[in-house]
Structures are given as structure tokens and as C-alpha cells.
N, C-alpha and C positions, 0 to 999 in steps of 0.2 A: 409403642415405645421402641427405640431404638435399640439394637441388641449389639455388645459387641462384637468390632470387626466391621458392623455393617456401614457400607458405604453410606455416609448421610448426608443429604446436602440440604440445608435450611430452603434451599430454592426451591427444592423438590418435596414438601413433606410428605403429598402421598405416594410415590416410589421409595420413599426412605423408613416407611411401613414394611416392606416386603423382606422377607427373610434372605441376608445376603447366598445362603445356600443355592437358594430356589433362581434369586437372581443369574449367579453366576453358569448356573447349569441350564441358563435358556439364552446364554450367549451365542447369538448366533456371526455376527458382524464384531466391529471392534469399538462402538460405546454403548452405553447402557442405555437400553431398548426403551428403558422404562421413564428416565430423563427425558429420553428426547419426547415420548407419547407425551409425560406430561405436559411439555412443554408446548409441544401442539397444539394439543386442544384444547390452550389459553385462548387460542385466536380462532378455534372453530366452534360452532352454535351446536354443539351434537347434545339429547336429550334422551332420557328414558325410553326405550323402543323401539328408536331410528336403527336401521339396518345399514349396516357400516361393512366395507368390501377393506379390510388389511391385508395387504397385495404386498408380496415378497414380506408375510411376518416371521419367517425363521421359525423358528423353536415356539411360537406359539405368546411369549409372555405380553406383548404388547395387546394380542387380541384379550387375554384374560385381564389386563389391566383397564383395557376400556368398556369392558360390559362389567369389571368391579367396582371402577369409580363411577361410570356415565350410567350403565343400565342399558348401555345399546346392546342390539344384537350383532355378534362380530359372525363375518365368514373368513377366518382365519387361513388366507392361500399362501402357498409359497410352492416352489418348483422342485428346489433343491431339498428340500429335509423333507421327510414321509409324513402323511398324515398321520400313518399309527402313531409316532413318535408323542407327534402333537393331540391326536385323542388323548395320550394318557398323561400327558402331562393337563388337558383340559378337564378332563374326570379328575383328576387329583386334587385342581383346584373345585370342584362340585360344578364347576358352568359349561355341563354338557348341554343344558336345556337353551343355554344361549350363545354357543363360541361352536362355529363349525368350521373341524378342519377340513380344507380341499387342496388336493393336490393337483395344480396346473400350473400352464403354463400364459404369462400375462397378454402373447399375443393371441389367444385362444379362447379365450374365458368361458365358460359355460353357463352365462348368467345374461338373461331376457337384459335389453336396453334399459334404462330408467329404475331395474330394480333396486338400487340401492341409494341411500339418501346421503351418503359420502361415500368418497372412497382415502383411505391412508395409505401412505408408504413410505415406514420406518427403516433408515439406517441401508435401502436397499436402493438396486441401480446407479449403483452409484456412478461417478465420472463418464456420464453420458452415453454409457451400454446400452440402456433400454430407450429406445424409440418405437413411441406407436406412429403407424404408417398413416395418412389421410384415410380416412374410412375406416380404420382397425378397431379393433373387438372393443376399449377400451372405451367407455361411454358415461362422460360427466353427466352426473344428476343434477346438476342448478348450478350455477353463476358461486366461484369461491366454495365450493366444497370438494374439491378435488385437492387434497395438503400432500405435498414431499417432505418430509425430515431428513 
């Protein structure tokens, strides 16, 4: 149930669940993290288990919104904000056991080819900053499962 204040958008119900506090203080970019994830993963096939790379997730809320709603296991990266930040905001939400924060950087990635069965990236890169080069770290798992928001 919606509390007030909180930002609600009928479009959104399950981001309009999340406590606008918790929201606001995982603002890492300038729209709501949790909008646009929902909004995403209308049009992507992600299921219970699937190991999901959130690449440039800021503060963390988008990885803990897709292993709360979907059940995937998130590897929560971003470059600029510390993992500790995002550890404790990930224990705080209880999904240590499946949201791991890492701290790198995207032309670099520390993760074997194919290991992951998507990859997201929320609110980041924006205006054509992040280019992967021919050959670079950056390694789609299948046909349409690589999303930008």
C-alpha cells in the first residue's frame, strides 16, 4: 500500500511498493531507477535464477528490485559509487544471498564470456559516453538480452 508522499505511478505498481525514503536515497542518476527497471523487464524474458550483470547500477536499487520482483541473481557493478555503499544497502534490503556488489569498471569486467544470461543498464551511459570497442570485455549472452534503459 501506498504511503504518503510516495511517489506512485499506477503504471508502476511494483516500484510504487517501495518506500519513498529507501527510494530517494538510492538516487543515483536523475529518474527513478525503479521506473525505468520496471519498465524494462516488460519486454525482457528474465526468470527465477537467471544471473543478470546490472552494469553502471549506482546505489544499488535496481539490482535489489530485480532479484525482489524476478528472483534473479543480480551482480550489482558500477564504477563510480563503492561497493561497500551498495553491500549495506544490499544487507539492509536481506538479498545478500543474491545481489553482489562489484566495483569496476565496464571496459574491464572480471566476469568469464557467456557467464551471465543478461545483461541491464539502468539510467547509465548516457549520451553516447560508453563505447565498447570490437573485441572489448563486454560479452552478450544470446540474441535480445542485452537491454539499455
Amino acid at each position: 500500500m501506498a504511503q504518503e508522499g510516495q511517489p506512485v505511478n499506477e503504471r508502476f505498481p511494483r516500484s510504487s511498493a517501495y518506500h519513498p525514503d529507501w527510494v530517494l536515497a538510492a538516487v543515483s542518476g536523475g529518474a527513478n531507477s525503479l521506473w525505468l527497471t520496471e519498465w524494462l523487464v516488460e519486454a525482457m524474458d528474465l526468470h527465477s535464477g537467471m544471473r543478470v550483470l546490472d552494469l553502471g547500477c549506482g546505489r544499488g536499487a535496481s539490482s535489489i528490485f530485480l532479484h525482489r520482483e524476478l528472483g534473479v541473481q543480480v551482480w550489482a557493478t558500477d564504477l563510480w559509487f563503492g561497493a561497500d555503499e551498495r553491500l549495506a544497502r544490499i544487507r539492509d534490503a536481506g538479498v545478500e544471498h543474491s545481489v553482489f556488489p562489484i566495483h569496476a569498471d565496464a571496459r574491464a569486467l572480471p566476469f568469464a564470456a557467456g557467464f551471465f544470461d543478461a545483461i541491464v543498464s539502468i539510467d547509465s551511459f548516457v549520451n553516447g559516453q560508453f563505447v565498447v570497442p570490437a573485441g572489448g570485455q563486454v560479452k552478450v549472452p544470446g540474441p535480445g538480452s542485452f537491454s539499455w534503459c
